[in-house]
C-alpha positions in Angstrom: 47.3 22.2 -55.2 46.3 24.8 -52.4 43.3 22.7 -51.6 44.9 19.7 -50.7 47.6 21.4 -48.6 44.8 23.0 -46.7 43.2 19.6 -46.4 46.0 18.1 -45.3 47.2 20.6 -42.8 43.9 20.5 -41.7 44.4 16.2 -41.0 47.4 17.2 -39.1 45.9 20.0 -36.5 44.7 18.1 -33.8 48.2 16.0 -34.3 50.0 15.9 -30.4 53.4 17.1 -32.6 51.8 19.9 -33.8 52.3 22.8 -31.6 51.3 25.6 -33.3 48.9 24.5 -36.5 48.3 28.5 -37.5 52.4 28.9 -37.7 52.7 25.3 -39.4 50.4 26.5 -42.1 51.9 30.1 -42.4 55.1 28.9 -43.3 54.0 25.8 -45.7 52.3 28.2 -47.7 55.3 30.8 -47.5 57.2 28.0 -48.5 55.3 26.9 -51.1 55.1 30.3 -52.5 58.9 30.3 -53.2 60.0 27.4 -54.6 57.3 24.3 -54.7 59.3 21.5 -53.7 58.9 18.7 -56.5 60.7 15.7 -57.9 60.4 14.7 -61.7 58.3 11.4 -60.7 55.2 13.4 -59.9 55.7 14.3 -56.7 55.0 17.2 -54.5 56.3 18.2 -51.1 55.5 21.0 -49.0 57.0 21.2 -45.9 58.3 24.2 -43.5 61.7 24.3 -40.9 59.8 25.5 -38.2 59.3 25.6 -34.1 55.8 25.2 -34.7 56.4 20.7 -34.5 57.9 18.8 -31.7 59.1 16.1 -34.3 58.8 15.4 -37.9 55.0 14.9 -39.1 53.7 14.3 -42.3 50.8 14.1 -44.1 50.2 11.7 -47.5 47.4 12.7 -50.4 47.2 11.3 -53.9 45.1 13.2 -56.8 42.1 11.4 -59.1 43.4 13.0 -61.7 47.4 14.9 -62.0 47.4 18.7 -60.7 50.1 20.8 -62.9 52.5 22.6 -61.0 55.6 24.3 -63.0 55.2 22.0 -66.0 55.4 18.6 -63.6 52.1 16.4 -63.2 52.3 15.7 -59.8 50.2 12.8 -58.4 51.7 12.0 -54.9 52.0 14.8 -52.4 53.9 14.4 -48.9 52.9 17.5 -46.8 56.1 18.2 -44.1 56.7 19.6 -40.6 60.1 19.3 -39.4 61.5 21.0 -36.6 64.4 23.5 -37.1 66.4 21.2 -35.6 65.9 18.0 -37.1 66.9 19.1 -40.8 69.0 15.7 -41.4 65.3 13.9 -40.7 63.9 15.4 -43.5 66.9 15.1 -45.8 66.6 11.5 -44.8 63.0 11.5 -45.5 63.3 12.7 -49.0 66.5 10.8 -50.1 63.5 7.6 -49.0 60.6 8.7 -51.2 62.8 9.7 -54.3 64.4 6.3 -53.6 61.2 4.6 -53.5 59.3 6.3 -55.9 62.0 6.6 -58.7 59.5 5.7 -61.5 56.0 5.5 -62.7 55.1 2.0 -61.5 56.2 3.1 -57.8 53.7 6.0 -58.0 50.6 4.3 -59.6 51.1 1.8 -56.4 51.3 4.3 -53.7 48.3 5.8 -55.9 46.0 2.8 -55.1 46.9 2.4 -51.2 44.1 3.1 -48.5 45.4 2.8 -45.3 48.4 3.9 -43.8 49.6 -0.1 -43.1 49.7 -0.4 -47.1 51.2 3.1 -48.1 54.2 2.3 -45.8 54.3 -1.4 -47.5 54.4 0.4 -51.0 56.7 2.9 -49.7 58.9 0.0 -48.8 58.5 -1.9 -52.0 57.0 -4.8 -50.4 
């Protein structure tokens, strides 16, 4: 699981709402260490409160084969930065993916996406 939050925080560092790419990946990882975010469907998602974004940005990666983490087989995982401020973003942002991704049909079709145009269409259930 470590490798593809490096991966992705690496696809996020040159981002222009990513102000401080060394503090964003401090505190995902502290995060992380704590309590891995994860919802029963198979989904993973670090993320960090933190100064170090000017707005919420995100990063999507889905695994060949299920990574374990505390017993769940997680398949889907949406790497966070949201500003301290913006906590009801996130809240909002979560409340959609557990929405959307309720069962194991919703994750195998975000599992097959390649772009960005059909993740957000299989996000959206379209």
């Amino acid at each position: 699981m470590l490798e593809a939050i490096e991966q992705m925080l690496g696809a996020l560092q040159n981002h222009p709402d990513v102000l401080d790419p060394a503090t964003l990946r401090q505190e995902v990882l502290a995060r992380q260490e704590i309590d891995p975010p994860l919802l029963p469907s198979g989904i993973a998602l670090p993320h960090a409160r933190t100064d170090s974004v000017r707005s919420l940005v995100m990063a999507a990666a889905t695994t060949a084969a299920p990574l374990t983490v505390e017993e769940t087989a997680v398949r889907l995982i949406f790497l966070v930065g949201v500003p301290k401020s913006a906590a009801v973003q996130y809240l909002e942002l979560v409340s959609s993916l557990s929405r959307n991704l309720r069962n194991a049909g919703a994750v195998e079709r975000v599992c097959r996406v390649s772009s960005k145009e059909e993740l957000l269409s299989a996000l959206g259930g379209n």
